[in-house]
N, C-alpha and C positions, 0 to 999 in steps of 0.2 A: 717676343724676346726669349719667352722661354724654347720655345721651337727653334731657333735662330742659335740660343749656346749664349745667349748674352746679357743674360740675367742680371748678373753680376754688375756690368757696365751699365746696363741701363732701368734697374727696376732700383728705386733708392731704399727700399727695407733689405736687401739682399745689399747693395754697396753699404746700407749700415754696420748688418751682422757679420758681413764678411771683411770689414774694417781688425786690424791687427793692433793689439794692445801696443807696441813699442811706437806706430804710426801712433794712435789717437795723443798718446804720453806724448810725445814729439807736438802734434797739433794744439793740445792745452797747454803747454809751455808761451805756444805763439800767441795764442787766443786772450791770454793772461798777461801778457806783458804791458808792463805801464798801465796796469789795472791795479789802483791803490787796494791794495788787505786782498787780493785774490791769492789763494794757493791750490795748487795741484793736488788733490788726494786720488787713490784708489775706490773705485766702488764697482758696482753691480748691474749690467743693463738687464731689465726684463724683456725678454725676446718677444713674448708676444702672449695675450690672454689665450683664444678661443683654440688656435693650433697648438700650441706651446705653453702649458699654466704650467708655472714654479719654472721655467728653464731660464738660467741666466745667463750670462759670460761676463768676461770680464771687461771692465774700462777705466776710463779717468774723468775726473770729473773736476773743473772752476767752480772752488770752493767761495762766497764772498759773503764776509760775518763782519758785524761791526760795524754798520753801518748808521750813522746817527736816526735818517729817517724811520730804522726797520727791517728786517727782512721781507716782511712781507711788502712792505709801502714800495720794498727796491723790485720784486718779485712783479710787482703790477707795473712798476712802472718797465719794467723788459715786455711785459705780454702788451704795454697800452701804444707799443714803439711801433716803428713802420720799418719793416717786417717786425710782426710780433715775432718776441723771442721766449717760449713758454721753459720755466724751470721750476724744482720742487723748491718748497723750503723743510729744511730737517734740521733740528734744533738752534732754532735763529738763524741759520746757515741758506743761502741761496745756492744753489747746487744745479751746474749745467754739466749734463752727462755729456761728453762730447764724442761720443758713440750716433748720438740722434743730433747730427748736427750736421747738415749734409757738407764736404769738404768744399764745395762751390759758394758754400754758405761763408765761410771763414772769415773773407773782410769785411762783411756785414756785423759780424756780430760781432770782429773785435773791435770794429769804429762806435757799437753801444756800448759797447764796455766802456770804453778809453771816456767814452762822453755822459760816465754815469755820473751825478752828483759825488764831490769825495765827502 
């Protein structure tokens, strides 16, 4: 692919990085909808450890706080789904960067949301 020019199209850490902030904001809008207590924030994707330490850009991220079970117990139960859905937790807060989210991925992950416990 990289010989071919088509990187981009077909290697998914290159369609991540190369993902546009006004696109991703646009796609957490949709990813979040009808998702009780989600909101949109700005945050920071890490591009990558061993090539890239400290480099970041920018993204958005499905914020989901307040949840009776937990963060973390809401956290397990996205990674225990079929397709696992892995996010961090940062200050009670469930946080899916949606930078690392492949766009093919979309109505997957907002039919777990939609069908999280409220």
């Amino acid at each position: 692919h990289y010989l071919l020019g088509e990187a981009i199209q077909e290697i998914p850490v290159w369609q991540m990085i190369a993902a546009h902030p006004p696109d991703l904001y646009t796609r957490a809008k949709h990813l979040a909808r009808g998702v009780p207590g989600a909101t949109i924030e700005p945050c920071q994707s890490a591009v990558g450890g061993g090539s890239l330490p400290g480099q970041v850009i920018p993204s958005f991220a499905i914020c989901l706080s307040g949840h009776p079970a937990g963060s973390k117990a809401l956290a397990a139960r996205l990674r225990s789904g079929e397709p696992p859905i892995v996010s961090r937790v940062t200050d009670e807060t469930v946080v899916l960067d949606v930078r690392t989210i492949l766009t093919r991925d979309d109505a997957v992950v907002h039919q777990a949301l939609r069908d999280l416990p409220g």
